[in-house]
mmCIF file as Biopython writes it, N, C-alpha, C and O atoms, coordinates in Angstrom:
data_model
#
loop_
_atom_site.group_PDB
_atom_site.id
_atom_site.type_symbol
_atom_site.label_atom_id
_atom_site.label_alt_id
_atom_site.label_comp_id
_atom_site.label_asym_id
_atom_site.label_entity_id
_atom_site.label_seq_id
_atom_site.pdbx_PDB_ins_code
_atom_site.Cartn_x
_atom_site.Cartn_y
_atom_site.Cartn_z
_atom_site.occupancy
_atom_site.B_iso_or_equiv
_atom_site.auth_seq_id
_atom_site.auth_asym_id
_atom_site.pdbx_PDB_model_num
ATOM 1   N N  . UNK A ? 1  ? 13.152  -8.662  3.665  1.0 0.0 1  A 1 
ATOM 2   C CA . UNK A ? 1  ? 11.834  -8.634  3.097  1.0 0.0 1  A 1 
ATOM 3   C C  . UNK A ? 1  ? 11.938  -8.915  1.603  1.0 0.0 1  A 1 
ATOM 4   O O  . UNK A ? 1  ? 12.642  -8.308  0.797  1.0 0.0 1  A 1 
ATOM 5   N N  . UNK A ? 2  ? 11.145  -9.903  1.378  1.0 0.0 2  A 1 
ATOM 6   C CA . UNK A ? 2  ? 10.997  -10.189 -0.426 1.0 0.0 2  A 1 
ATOM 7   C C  . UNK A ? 2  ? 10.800  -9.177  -1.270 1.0 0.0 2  A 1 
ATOM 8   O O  . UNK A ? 2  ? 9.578   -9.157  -1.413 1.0 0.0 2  A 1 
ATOM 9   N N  . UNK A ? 3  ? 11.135  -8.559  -1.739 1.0 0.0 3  A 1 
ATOM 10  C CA . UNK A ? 3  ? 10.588  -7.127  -2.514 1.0 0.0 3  A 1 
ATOM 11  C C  . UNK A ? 3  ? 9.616   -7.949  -3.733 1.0 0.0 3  A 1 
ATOM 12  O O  . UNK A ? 3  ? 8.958   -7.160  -4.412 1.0 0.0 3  A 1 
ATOM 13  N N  . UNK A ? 4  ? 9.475   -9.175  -4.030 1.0 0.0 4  A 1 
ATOM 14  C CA . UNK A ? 4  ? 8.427   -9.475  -5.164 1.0 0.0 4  A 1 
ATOM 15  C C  . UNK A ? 4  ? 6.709   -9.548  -3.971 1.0 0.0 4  A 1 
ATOM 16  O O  . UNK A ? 4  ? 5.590   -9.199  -4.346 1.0 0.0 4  A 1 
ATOM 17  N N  . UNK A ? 5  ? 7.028   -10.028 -2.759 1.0 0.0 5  A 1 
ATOM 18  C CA . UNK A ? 5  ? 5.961   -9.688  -1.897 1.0 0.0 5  A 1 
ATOM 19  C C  . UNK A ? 5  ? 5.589   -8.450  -1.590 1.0 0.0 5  A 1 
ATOM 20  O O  . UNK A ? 5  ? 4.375   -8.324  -1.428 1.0 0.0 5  A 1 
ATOM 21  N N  . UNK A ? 6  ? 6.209   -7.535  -1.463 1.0 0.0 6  A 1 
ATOM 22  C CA . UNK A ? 6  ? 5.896   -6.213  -1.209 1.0 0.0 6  A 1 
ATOM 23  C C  . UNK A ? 6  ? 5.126   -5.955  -2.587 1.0 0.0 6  A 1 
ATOM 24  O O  . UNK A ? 6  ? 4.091   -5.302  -2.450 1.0 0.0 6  A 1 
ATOM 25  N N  . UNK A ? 7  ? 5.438   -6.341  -3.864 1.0 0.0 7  A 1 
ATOM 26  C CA . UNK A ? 7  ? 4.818   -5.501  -4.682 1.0 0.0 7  A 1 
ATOM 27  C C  . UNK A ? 7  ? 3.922   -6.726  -4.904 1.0 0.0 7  A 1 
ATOM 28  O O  . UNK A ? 7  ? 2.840   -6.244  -5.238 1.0 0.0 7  A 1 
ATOM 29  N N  . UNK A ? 8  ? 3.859   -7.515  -4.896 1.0 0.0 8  A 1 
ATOM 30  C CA . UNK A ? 8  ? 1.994   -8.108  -5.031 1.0 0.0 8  A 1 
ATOM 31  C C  . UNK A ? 8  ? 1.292   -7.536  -4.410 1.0 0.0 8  A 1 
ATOM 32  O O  . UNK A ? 8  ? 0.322   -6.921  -4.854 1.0 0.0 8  A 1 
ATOM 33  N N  . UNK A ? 9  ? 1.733   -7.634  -2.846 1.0 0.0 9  A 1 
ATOM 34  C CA . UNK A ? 9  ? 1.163   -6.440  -1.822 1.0 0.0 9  A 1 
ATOM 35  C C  . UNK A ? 9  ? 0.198   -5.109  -2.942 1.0 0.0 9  A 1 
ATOM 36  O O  . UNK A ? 9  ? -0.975  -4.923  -3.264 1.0 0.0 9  A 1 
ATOM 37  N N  . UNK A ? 10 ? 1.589   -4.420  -3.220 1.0 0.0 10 A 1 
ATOM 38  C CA . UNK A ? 10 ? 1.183   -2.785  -3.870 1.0 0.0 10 A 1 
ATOM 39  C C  . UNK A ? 10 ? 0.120   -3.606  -4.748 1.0 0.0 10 A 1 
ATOM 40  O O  . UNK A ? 10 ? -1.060  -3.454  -4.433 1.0 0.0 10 A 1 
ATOM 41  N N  . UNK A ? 11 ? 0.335   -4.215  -5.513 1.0 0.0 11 A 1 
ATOM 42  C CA . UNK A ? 11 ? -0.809  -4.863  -6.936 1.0 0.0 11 A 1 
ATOM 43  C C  . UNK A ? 11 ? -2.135  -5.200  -6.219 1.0 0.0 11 A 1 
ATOM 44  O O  . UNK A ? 11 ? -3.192  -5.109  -6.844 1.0 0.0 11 A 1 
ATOM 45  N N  . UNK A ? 12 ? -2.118  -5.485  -5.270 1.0 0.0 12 A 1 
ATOM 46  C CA . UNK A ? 12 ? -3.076  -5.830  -5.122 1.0 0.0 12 A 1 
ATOM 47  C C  . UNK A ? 12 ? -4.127  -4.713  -4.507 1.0 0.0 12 A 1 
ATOM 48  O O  . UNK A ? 12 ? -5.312  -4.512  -4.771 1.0 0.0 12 A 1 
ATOM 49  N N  . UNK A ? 13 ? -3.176  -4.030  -3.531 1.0 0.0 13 A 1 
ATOM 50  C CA . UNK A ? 13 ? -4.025  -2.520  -3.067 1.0 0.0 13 A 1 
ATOM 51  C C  . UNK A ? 13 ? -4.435  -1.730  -4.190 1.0 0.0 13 A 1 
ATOM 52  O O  . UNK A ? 13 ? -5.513  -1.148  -4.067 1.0 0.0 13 A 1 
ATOM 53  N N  . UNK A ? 14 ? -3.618  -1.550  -5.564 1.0 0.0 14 A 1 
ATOM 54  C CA . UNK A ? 14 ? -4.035  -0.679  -6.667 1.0 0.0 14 A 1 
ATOM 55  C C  . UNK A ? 14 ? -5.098  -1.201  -6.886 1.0 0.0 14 A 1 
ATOM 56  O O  . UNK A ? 14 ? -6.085  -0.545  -6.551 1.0 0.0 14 A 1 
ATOM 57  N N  . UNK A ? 15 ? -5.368  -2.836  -7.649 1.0 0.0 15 A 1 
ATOM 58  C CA . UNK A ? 15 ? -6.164  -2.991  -7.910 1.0 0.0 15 A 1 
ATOM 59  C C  . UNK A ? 15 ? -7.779  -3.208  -6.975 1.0 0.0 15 A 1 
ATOM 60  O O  . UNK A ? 15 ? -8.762  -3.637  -7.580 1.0 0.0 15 A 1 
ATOM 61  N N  . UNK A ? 16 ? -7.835  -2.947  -5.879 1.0 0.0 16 A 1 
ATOM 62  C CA . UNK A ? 16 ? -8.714  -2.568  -4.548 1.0 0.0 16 A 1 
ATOM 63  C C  . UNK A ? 16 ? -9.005  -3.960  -4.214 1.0 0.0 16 A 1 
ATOM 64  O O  . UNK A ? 16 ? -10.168 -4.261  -3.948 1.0 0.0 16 A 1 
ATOM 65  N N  . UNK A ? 17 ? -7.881  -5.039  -4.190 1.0 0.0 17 A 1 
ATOM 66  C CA . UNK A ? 17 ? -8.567  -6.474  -3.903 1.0 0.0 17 A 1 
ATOM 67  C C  . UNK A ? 17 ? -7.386  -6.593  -2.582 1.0 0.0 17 A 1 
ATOM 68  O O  . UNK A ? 17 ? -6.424  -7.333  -2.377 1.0 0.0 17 A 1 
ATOM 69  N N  . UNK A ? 18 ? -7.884  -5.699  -1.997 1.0 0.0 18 A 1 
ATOM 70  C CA . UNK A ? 18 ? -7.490  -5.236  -0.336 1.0 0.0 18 A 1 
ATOM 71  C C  . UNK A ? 18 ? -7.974  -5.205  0.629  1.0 0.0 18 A 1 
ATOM 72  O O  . UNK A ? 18 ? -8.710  -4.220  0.572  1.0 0.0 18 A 1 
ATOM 73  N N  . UNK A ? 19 ? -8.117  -5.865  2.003  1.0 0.0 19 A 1 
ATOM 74  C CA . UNK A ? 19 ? -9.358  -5.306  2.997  1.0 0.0 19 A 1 
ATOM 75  C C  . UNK A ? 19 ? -8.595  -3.903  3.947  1.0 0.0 19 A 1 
ATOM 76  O O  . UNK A ? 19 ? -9.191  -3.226  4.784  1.0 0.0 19 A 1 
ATOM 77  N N  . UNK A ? 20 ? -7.624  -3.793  3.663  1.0 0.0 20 A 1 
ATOM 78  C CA . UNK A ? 20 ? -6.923  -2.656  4.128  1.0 0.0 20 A 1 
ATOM 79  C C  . UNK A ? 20 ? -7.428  -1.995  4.101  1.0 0.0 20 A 1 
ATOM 80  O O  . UNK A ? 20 ? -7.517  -1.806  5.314  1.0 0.0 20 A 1 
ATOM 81  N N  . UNK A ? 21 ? -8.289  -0.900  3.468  1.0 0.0 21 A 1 
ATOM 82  C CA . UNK A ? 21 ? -8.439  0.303   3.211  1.0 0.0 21 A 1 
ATOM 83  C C  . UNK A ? 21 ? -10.047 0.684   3.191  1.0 0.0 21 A 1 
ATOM 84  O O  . UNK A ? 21 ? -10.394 0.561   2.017  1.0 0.0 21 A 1 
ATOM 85  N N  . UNK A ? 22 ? -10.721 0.930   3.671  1.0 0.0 22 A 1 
ATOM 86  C CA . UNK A ? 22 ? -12.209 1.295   3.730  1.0 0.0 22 A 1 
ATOM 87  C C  . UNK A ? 22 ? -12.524 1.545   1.972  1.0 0.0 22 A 1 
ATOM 88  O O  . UNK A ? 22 ? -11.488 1.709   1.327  1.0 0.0 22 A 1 
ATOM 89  N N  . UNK A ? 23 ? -13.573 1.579   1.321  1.0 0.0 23 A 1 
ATOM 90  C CA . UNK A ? 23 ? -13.953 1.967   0.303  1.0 0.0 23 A 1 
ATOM 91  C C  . UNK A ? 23 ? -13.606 3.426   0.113  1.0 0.0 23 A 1 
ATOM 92  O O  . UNK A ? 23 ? -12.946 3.910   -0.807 1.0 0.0 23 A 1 
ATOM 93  N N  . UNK A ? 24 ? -14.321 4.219   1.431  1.0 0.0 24 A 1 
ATOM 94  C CA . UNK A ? 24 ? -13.577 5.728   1.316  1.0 0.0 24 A 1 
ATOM 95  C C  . UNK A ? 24 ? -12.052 5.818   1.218  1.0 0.0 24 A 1 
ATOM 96  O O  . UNK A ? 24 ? -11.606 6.511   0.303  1.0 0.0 24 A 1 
ATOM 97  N N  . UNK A ? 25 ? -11.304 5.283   1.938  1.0 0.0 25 A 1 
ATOM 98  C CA . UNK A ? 25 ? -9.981  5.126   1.726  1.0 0.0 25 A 1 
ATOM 99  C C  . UNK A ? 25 ? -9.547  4.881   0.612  1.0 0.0 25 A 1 
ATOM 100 O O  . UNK A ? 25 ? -8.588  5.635   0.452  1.0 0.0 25 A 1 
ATOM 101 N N  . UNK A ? 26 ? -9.752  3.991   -0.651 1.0 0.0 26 A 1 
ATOM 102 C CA . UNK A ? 26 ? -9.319  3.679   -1.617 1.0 0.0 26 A 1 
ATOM 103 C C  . UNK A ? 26 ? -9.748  4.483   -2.464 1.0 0.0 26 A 1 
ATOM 104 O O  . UNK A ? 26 ? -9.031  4.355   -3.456 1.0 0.0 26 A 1 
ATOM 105 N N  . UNK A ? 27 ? -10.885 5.611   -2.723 1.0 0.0 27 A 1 
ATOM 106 C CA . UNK A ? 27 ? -11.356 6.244   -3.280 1.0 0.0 27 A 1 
ATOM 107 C C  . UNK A ? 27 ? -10.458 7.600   -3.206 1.0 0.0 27 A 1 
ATOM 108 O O  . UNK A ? 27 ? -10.456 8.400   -4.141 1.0 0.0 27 A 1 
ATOM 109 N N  . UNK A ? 28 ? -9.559  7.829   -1.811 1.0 0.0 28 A 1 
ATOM 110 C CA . UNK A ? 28 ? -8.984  9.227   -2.052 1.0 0.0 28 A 1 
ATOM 111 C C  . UNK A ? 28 ? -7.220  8.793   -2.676 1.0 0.0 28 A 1 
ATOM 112 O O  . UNK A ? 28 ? -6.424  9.621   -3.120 1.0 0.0 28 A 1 
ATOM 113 N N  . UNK A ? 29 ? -7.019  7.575   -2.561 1.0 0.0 29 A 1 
ATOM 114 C CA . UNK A ? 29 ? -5.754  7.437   -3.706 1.0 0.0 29 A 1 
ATOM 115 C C  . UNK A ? 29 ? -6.178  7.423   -4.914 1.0 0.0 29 A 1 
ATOM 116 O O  . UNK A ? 29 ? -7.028  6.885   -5.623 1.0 0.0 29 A 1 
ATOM 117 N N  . UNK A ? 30 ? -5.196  8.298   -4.951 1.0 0.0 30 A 1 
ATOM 118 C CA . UNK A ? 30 ? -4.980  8.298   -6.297 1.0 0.0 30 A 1 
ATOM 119 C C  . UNK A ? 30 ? -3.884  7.906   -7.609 1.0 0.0 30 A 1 
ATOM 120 O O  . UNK A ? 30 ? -4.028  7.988   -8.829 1.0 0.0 30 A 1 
ATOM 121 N N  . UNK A ? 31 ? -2.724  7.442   -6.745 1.0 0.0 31 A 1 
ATOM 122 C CA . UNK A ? 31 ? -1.847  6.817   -7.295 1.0 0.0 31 A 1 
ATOM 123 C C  . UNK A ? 31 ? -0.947  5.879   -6.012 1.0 0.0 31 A 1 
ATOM 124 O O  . UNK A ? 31 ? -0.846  6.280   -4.853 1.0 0.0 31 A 1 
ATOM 125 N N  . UNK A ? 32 ? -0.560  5.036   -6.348 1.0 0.0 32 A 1 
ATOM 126 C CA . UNK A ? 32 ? 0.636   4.609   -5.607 1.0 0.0 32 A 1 
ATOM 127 C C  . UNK A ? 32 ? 1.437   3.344   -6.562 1.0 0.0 32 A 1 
ATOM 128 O O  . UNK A ? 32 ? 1.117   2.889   -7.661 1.0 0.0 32 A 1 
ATOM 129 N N  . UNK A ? 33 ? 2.416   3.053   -5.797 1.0 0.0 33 A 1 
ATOM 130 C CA . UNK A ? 33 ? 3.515   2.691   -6.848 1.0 0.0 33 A 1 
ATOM 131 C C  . UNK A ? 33 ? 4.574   1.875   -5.735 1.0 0.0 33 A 1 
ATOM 132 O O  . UNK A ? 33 ? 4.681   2.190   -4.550 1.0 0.0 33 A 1 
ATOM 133 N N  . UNK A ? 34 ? 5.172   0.980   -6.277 1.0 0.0 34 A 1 
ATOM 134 C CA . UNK A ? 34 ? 6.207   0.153   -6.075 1.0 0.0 34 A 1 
ATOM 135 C C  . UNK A ? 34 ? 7.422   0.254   -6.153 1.0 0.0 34 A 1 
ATOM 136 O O  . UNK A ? 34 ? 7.847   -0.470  -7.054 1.0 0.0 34 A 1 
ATOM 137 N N  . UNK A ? 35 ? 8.816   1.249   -5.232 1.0 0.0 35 A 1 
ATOM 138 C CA . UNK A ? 35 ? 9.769   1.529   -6.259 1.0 0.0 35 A 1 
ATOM 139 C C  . UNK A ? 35 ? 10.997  0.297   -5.619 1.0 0.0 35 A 1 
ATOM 140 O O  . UNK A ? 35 ? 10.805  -0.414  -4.633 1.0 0.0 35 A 1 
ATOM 141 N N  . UNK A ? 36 ? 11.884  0.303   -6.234 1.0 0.0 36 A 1 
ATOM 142 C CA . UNK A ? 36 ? 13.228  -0.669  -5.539 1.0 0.0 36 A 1 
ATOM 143 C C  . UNK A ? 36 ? 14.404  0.197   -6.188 1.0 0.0 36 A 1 
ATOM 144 O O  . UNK A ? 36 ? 14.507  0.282   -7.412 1.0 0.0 36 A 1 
ATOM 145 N N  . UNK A ? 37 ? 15.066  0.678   -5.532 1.0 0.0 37 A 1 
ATOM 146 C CA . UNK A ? 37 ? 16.297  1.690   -6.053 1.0 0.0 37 A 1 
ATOM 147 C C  . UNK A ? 37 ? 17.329  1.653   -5.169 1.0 0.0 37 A 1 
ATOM 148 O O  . UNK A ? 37 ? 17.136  1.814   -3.964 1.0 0.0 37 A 1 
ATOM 149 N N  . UNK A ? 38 ? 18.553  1.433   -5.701 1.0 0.0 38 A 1 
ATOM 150 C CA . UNK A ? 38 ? 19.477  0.535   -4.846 1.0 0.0 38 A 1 
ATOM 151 C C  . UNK A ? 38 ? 19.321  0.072   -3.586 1.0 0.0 38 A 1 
ATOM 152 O O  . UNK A ? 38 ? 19.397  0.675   -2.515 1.0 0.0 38 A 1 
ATOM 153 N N  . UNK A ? 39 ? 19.068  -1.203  -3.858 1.0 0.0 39 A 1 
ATOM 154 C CA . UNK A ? 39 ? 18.526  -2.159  -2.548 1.0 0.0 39 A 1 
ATOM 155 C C  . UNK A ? 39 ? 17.589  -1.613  -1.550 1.0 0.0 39 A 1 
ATOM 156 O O  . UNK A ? 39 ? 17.549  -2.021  -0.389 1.0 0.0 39 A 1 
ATOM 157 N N  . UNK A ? 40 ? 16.611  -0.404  -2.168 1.0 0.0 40 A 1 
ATOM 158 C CA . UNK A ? 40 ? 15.751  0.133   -1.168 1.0 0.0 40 A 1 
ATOM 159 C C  . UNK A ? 40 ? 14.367  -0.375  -1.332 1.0 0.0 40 A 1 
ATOM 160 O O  . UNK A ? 40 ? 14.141  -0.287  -2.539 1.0 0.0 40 A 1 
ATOM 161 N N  . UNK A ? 41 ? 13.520  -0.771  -0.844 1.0 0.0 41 A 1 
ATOM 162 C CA . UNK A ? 41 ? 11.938  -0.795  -1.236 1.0 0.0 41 A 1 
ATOM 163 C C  . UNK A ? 41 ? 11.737  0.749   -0.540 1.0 0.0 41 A 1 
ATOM 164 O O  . UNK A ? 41 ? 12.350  1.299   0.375  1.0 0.0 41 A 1 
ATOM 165 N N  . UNK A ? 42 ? 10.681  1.165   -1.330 1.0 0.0 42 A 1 
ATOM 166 C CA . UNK A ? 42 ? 9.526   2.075   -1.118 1.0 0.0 42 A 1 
ATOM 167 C C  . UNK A ? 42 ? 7.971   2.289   -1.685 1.0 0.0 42 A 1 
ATOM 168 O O  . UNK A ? 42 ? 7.563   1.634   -2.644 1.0 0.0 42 A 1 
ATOM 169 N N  . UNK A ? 43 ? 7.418   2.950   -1.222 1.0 0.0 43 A 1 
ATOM 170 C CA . UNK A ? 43 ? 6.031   2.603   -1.742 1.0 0.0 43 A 1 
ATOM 171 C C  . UNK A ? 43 ? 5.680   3.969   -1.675 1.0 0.0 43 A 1 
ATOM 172 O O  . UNK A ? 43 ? 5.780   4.658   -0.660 1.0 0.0 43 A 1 
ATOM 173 N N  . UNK A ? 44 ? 5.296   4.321   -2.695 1.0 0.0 44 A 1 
ATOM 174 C CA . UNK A ? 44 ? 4.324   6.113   -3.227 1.0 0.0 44 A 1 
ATOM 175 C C  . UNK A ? 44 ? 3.196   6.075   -3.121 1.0 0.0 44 A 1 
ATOM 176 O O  . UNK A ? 44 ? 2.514   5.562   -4.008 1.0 0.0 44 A 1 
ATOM 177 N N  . UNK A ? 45 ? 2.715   6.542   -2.136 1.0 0.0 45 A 1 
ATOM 178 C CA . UNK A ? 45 ? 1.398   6.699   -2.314 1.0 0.0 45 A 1 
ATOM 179 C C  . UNK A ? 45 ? 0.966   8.128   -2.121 1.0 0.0 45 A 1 
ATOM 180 O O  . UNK A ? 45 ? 1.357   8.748   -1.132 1.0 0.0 45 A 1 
ATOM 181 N N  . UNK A ? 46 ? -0.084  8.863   -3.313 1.0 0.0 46 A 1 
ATOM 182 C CA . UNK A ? 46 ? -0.303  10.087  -3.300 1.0 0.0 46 A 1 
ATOM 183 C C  . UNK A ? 46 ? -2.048  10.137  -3.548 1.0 0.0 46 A 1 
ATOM 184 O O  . UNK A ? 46 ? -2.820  9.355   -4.103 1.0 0.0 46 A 1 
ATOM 185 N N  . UNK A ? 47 ? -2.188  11.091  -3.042 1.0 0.0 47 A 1 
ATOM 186 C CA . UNK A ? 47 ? -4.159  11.679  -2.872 1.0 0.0 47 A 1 
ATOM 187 C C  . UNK A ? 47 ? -4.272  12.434  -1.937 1.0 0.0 47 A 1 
ATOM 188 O O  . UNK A ? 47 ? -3.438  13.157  -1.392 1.0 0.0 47 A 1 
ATOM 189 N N  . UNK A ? 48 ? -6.127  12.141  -1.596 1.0 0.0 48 A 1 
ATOM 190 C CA . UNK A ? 48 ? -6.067  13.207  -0.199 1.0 0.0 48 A 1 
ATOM 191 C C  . UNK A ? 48 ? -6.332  12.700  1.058  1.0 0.0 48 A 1 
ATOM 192 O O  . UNK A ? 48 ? -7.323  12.736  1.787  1.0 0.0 48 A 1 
ATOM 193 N N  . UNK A ? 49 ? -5.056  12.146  1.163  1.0 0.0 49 A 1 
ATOM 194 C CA . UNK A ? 49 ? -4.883  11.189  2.461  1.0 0.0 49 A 1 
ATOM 195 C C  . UNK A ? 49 ? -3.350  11.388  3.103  1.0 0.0 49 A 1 
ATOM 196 O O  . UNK A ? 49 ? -2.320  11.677  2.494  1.0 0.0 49 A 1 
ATOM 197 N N  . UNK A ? 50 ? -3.539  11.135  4.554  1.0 0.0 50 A 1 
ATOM 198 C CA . UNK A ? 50 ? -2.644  11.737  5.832  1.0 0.0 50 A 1 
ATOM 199 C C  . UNK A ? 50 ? -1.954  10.387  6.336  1.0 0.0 50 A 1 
ATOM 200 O O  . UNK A ? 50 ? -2.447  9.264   6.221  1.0 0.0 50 A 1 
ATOM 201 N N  . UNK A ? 51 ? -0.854  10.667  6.852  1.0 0.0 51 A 1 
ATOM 202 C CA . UNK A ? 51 ? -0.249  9.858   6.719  1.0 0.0 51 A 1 
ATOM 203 C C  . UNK A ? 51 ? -0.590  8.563   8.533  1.0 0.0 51 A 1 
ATOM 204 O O  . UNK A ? 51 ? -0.019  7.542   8.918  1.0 0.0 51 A 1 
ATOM 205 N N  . UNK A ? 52 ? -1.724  9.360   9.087  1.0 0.0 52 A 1 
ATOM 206 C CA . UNK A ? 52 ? -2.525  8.421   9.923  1.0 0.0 52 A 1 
ATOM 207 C C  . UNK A ? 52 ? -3.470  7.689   8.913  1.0 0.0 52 A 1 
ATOM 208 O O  . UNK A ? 52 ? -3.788  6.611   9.415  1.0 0.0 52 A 1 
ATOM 209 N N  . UNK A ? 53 ? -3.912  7.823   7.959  1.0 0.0 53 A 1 
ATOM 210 C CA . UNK A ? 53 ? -4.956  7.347   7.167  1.0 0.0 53 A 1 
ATOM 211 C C  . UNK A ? 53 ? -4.059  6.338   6.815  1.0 0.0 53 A 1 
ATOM 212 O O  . UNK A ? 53 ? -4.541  5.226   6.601  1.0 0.0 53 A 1 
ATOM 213 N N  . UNK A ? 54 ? -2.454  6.546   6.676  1.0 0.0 54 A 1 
ATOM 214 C CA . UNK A ? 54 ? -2.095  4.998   5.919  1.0 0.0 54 A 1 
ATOM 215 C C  . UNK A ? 54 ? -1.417  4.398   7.025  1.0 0.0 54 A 1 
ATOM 216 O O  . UNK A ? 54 ? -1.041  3.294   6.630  1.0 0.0 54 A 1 
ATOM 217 N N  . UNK A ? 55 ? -1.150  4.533   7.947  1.0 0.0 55 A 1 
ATOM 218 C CA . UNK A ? 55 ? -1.016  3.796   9.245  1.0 0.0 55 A 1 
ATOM 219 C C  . UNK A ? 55 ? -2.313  3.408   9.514  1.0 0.0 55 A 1 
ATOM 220 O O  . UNK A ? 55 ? -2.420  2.563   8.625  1.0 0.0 55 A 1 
ATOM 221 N N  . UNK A ? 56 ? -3.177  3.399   9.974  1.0 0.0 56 A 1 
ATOM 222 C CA . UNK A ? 56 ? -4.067  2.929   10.400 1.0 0.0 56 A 1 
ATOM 223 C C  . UNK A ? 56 ? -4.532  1.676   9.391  1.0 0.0 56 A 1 
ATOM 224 O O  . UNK A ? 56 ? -4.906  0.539   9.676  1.0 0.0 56 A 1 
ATOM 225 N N  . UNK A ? 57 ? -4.363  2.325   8.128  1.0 0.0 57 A 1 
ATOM 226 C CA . UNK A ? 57 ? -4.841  0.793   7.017  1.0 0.0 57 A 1 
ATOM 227 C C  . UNK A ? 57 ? -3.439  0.040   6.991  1.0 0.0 57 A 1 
ATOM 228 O O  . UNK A ? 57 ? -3.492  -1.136  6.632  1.0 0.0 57 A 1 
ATOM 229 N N  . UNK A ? 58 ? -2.500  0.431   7.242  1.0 0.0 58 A 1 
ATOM 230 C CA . UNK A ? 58 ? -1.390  -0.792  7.398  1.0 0.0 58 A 1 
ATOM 231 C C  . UNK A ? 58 ? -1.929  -1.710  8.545  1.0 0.0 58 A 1 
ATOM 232 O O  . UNK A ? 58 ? -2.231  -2.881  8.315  1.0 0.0 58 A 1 
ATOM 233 N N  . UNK A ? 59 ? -2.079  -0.952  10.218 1.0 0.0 59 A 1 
ATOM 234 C CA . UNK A ? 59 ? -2.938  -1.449  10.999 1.0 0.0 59 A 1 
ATOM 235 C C  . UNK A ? 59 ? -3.352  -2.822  10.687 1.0 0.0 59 A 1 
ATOM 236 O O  . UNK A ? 59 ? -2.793  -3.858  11.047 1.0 0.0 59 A 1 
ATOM 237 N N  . UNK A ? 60 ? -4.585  -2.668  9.846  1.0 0.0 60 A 1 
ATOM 238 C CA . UNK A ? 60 ? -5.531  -3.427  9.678  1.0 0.0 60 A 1 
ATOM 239 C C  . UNK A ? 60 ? -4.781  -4.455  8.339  1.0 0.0 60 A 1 
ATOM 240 O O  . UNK A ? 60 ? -5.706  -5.162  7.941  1.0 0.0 60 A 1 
ATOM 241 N N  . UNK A ? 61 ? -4.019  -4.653  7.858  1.0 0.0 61 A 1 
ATOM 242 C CA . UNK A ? 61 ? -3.416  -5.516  6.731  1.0 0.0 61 A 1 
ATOM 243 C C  . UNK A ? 61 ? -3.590  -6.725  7.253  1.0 0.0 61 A 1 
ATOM 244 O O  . UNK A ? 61 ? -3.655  -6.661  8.481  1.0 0.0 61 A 1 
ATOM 245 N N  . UNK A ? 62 ? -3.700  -7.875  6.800  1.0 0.0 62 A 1 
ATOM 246 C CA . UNK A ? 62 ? -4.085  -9.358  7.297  1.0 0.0 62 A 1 
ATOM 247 C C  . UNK A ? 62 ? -2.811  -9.883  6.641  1.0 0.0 62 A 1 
ATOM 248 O O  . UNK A ? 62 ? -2.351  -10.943 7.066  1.0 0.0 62 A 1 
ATOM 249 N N  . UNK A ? 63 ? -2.171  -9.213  5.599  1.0 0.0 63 A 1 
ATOM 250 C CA . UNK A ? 63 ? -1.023  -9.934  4.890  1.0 0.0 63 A 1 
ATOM 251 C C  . UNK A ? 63 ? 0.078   -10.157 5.505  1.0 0.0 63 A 1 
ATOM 252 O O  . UNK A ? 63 ? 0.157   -9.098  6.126  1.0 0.0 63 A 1 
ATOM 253 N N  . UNK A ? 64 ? 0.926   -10.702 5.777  1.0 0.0 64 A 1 
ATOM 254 C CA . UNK A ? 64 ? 2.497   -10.747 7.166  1.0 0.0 64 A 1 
ATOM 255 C C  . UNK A ? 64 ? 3.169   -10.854 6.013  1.0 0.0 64 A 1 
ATOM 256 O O  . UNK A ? 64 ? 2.592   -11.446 5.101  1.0 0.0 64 A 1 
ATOM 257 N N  . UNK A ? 65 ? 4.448   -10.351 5.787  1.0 0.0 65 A 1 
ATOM 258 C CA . UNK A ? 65 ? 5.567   -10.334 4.781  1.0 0.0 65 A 1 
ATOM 259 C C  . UNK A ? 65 ? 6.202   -10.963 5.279  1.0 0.0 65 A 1 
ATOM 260 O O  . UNK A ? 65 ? 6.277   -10.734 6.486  1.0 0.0 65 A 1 
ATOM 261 N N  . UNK A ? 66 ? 7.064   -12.141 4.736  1.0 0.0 66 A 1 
ATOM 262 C CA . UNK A ? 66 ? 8.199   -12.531 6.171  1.0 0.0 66 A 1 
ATOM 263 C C  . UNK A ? 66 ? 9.761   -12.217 5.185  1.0 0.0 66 A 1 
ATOM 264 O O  . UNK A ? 66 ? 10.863  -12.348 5.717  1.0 0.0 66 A 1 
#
């Protein structure tokens, strides 16, 4: 996986130019973040949201990483 795609990805969910996430959905993050730490991707995401709330908007992502 490209890790510069993954984080346009993240850039683009921060900035809410996402169809991922319902309006309510984007309203209960409150932070998330992009990390790469030895050869790992990860992605932080913190608020008041469950971790079906971010499966389900992965679900729905239209973006394919290849």
């Amino acid at each position: 996986m490209d890790p510069s795609k993954v984080e346009q990805i993240v850039e683009n969910c921060k900035a809410g130019r996402c169809e991922c996430m319902s309006d309510e959905m984007k309203a209960k993050v409150k932070f998330m973040d992009f990390k790469k730490e030895n050869g790992k991707l990860s992605i932080e995401i913190k608020g008041d949201v469950t971790e079906e709330d971010i499966k389900a908007s992965m679900e729905k992502s239209k973006v394919i990483v290849k």
